[in-house]
C-alpha positions in Angstrom: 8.7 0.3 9.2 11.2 -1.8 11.3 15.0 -1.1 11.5 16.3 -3.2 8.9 13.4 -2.3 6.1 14.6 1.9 7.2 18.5 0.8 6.4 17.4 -0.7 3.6 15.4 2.1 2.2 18.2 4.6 2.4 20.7 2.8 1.3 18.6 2.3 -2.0 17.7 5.5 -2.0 21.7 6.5 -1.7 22.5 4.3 -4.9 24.9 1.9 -2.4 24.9 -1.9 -1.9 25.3 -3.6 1.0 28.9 -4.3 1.0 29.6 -0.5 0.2 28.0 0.8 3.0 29.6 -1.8 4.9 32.9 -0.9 4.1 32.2 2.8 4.5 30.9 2.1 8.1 34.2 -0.2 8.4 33.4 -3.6 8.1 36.3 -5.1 6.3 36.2 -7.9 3.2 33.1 -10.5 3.0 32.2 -9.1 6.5 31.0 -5.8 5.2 28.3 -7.0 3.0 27.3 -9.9 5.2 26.8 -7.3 8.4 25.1 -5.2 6.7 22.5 -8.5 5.7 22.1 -9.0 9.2 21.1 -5.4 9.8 18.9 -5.3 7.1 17.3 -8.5 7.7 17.1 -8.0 11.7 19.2 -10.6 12.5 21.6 -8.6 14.3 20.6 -4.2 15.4 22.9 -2.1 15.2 23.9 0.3 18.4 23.0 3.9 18.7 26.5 4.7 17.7 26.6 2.9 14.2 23.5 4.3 14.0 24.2 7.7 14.0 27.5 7.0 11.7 24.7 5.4 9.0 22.6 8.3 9.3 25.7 10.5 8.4 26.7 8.5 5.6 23.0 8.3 4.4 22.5 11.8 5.3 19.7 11.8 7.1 18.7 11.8 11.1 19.1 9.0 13.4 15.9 9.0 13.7 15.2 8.7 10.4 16.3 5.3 10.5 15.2 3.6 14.0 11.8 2.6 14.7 10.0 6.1 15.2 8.7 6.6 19.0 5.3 8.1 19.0 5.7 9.4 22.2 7.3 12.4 21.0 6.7 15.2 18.2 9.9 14.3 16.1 9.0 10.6 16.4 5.5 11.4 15.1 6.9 13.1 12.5 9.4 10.5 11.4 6.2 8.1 11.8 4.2 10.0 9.3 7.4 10.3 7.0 7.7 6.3 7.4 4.0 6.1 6.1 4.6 8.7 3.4 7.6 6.2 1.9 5.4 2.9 2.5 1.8 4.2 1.9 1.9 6.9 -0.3 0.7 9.3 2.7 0.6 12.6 1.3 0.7 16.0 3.1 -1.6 18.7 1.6 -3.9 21.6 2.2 -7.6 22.1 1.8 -9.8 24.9 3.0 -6.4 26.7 5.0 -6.2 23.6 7.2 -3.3 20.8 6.9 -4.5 17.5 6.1 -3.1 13.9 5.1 -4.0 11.8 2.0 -3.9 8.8 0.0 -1.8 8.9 -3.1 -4.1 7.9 -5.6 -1.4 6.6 -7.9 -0.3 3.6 -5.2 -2.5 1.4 -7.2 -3.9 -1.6 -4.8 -2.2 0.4 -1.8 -4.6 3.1 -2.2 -7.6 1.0 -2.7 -6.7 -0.9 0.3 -5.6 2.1 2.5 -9.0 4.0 1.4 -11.3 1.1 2.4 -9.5 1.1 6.0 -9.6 5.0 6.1 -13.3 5.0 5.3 -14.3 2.6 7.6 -12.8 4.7 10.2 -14.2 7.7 9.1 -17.6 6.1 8.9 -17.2 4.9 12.7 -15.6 8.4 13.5 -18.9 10.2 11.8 -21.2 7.8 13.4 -19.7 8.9 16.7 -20.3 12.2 16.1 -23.6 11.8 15.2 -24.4 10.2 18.5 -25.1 6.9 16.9 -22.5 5.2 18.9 -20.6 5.7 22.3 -17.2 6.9 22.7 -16.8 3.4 24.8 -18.2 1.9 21.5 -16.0 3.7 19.2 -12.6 2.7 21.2 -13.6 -0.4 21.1 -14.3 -0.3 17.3 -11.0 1.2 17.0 -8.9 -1.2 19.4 -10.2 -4.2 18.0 -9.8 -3.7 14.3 -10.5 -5.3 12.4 -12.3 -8.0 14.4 -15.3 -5.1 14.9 -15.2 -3.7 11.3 -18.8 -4.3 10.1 -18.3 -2.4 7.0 -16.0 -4.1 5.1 -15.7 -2.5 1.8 -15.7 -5.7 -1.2 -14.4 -4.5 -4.5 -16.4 -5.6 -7.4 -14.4 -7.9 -9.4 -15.1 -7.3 -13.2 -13.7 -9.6 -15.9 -11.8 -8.0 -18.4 -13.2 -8.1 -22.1 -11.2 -11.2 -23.2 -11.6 -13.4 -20.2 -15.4 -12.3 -20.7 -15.3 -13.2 -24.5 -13.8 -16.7 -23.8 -16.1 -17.8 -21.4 -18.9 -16.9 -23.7 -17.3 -19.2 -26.8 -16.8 -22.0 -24.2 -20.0 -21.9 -23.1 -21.4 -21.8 -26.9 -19.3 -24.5 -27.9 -19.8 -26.7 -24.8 -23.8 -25.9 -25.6 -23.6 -26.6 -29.3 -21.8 -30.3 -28.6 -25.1 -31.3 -26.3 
């Protein structure tokens, strides 16, 4: 999640508008509300030092709100927590061992996350198996979607009206021949 969508996010999630945590951060008059657009929108990024005063006020960390670095252990983290606030990610246990999953109540966000996640885990299994190379699975894996034979449809069912409508058209278009 980039920057702007982060601020944006824990603002919400604070209750504040634009031009409130403007003011706060001390942007003064139309300016506060019309910084904080450009922030939000990524026309503008703030410094590390506004930064860190908008992580006070929003109470949470810094890193919390910039782009998360996967290069490190607390950027990872704040990577996974990203996912958990856009995905639906969920952190759980099965069997003694820590494991992530999709939060079934996301609605089309789980059904499209799970198609992805199972075509990995199909090419993941298949790799284990010996069916493919490692060479093979990287390149499976670096090239997604482009390589993704799988490609899970969803079978599209009509719901019970559409379904009866179409059948009294079709009567009453036969019925006038």
């Amino acid at each position: 999640m980039a920057i702007g969508k982060r601020i944006r996010f824990f603002r919400n999630r604070k209750g504040m508008t634009q031009k409130q945590l403007g003011e706060i951060l001390g942007f003064l008059g139309k300016t506060s509300d019309v910084r904080m657009a450009q922030y939000e929108s990524e026309a503008r990024t703030p410094k590390q030092d506004l930064v860190k005063e908008m992580a006070h006020i929003l109470d949470v960390s810094p890193r919390a709100i910039t782009v998360p670095e996967i290069d490190s252990y607390i950027g990872l983290m704040h990577t996974l927590f990203a996912l958990e606030d856009m995905y639906g990610l969920k952190i759980g246990e099965i069997d003694g061992e820590v494991c992530l999953r999709l939060d079934k109540s996301t609605g089309s966000t789980y059904s499209t996350m799970f198609d992805m996640f199972h075509a990995w885990q199909e090419q993941a299994a298949r790799l284990e198996r010996g069916e493919i190379t490692k060479e093979e699975y990287d390149q499976w894996r670096y090239k997604y979607p482009e390589y993704d034979t799988v490609k899970h449809q969803h079978k599209v069912v009509p719901s019970q009206e559409l379904s009866d409508y179409l059948v009294a058209s079709l009567k009453k278009d036969h019925e006038s021949d």
